[in-house]
C-alpha positions as CSV (number, residue, x, y, z in Angstrom):
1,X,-6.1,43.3,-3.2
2,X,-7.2,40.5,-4.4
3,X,-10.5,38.7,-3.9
4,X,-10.8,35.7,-1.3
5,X,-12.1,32.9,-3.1
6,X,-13.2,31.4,0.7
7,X,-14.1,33.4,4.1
8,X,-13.9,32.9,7.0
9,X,-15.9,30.1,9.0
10,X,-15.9,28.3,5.7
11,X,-16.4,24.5,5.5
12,X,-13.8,23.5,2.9
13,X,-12.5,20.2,2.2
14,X,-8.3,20.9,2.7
15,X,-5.7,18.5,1.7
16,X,-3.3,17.4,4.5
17,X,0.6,18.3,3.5
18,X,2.5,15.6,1.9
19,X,-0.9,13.5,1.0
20,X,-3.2,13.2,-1.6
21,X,-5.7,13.1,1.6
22,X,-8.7,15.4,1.8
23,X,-10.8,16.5,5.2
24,X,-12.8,18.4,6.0
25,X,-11.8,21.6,7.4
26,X,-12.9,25.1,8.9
27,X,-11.3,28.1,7.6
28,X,-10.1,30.6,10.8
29,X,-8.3,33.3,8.5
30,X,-6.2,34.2,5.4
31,X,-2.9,36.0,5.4
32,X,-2.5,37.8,2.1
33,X,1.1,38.4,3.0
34,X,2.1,34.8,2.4
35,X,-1.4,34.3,0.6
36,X,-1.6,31.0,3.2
37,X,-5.2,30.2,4.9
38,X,-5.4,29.1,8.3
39,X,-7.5,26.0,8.6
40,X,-8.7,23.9,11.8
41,X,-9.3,20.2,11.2
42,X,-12.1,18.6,13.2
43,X,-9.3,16.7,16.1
44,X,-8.2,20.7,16.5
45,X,-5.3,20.7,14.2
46,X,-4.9,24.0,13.0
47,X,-2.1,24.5,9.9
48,X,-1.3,27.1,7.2
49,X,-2.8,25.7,3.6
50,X,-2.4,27.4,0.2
51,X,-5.3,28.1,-1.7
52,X,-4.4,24.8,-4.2
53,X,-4.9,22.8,-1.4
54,X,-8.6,23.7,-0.4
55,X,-11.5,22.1,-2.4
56,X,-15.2,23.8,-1.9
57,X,-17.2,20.9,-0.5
58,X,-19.6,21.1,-3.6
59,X,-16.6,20.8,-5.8
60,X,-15.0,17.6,-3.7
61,X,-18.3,16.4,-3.6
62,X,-19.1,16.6,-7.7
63,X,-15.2,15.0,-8.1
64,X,-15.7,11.8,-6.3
65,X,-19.1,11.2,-7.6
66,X,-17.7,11.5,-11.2
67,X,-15.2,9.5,-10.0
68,X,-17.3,6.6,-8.8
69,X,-19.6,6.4,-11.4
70,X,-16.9,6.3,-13.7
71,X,-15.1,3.4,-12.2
72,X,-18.7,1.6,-11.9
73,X,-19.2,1.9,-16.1
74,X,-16.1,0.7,-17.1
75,X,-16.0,-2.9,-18.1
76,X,-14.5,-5.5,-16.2
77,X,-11.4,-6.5,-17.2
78,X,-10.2,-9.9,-16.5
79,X,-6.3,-10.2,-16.2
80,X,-4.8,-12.0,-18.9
81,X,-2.9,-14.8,-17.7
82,X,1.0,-14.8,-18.2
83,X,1.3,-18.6,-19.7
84,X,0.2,-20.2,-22.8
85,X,-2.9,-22.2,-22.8
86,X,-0.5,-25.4,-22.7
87,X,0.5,-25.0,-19.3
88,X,-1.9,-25.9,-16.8
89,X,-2.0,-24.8,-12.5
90,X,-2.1,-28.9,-12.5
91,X,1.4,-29.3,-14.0
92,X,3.0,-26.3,-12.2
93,X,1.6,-27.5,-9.1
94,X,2.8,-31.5,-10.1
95,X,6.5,-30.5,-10.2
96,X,6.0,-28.6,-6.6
97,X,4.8,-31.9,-5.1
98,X,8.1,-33.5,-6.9
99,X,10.4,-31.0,-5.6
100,X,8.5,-31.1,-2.0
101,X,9.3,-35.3,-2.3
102,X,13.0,-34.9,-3.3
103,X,13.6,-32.9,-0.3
104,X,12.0,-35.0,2.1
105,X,13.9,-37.8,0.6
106,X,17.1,-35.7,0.9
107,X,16.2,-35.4,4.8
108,X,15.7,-38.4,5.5
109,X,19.0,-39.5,3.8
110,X,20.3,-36.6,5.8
111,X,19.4,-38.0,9.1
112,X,20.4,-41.8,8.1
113,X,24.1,-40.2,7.9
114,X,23.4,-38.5,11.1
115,X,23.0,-42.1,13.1
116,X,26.2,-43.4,11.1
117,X,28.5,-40.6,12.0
118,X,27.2,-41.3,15.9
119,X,27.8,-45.2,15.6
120,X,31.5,-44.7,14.3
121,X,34.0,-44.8,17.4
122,X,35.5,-42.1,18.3
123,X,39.3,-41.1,17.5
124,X,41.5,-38.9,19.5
125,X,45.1,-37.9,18.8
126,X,47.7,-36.9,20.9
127,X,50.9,-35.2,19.9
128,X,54.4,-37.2,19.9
């Protein structure tokens, strides 16, 4: 049989199914039929975790310390810009304000042919 790499009332770090998620976790019993452990989460959810899905606290621990002190060395990196130097936010933002003053002219055209169509008389036709 093989050996258990975690016992019973162990405080493990498990992974909850379908997510890349890890909580912490108390571990109730092992089957070593299906080679599943049964774990309780701390709201009282219990579930059936493979061994790939527990992490020893020391071990979670060490991973998102390496983690973070990697991410804090790394340079920052400032996003390169998608235009060429040539184009400024001034000009893109110049032809907005054009397009925002064609379309209230267009409106207000718009709504001059409005009050024409109601001054027009009305025409009704009857059949012969």
């Amino acid at each position: 049989m093989p050996s258990l790499k975690y016992q019973t009332g162990d405080k493990v770090m498990g992974r909850w199914p379908g997510s890349s998620l890890y909580y912490e976790v108390n571990v109730l019993s092992f089957d070593a039929k299906s080679r599943l452990y049964t774990v309780i989460y701390k709201d009282g959810t219990e579930l059936e975790l493979k061994e790939q899905d527990i992490m020893s606290l020391t071990g979670f621990q060490a991973r998102t310390r390496s983690r973070s002190r990697s991410n804090s060395r790394s340079p920052g990196r400032r996003r390169s810009r998608s235009r060429s130097p040539a184009r400024t936010t001034r000009r893109s933002s110049s032809r907005t304000a054009a397009a925002a003053t064609t379309a209230t002219a267009e409106t207000a055209a718009s709504s001059r042919g409005d009050t024409k169509l109601r001054q027009s008389p009305e025409v009704k036709l009857s059949p012969m």
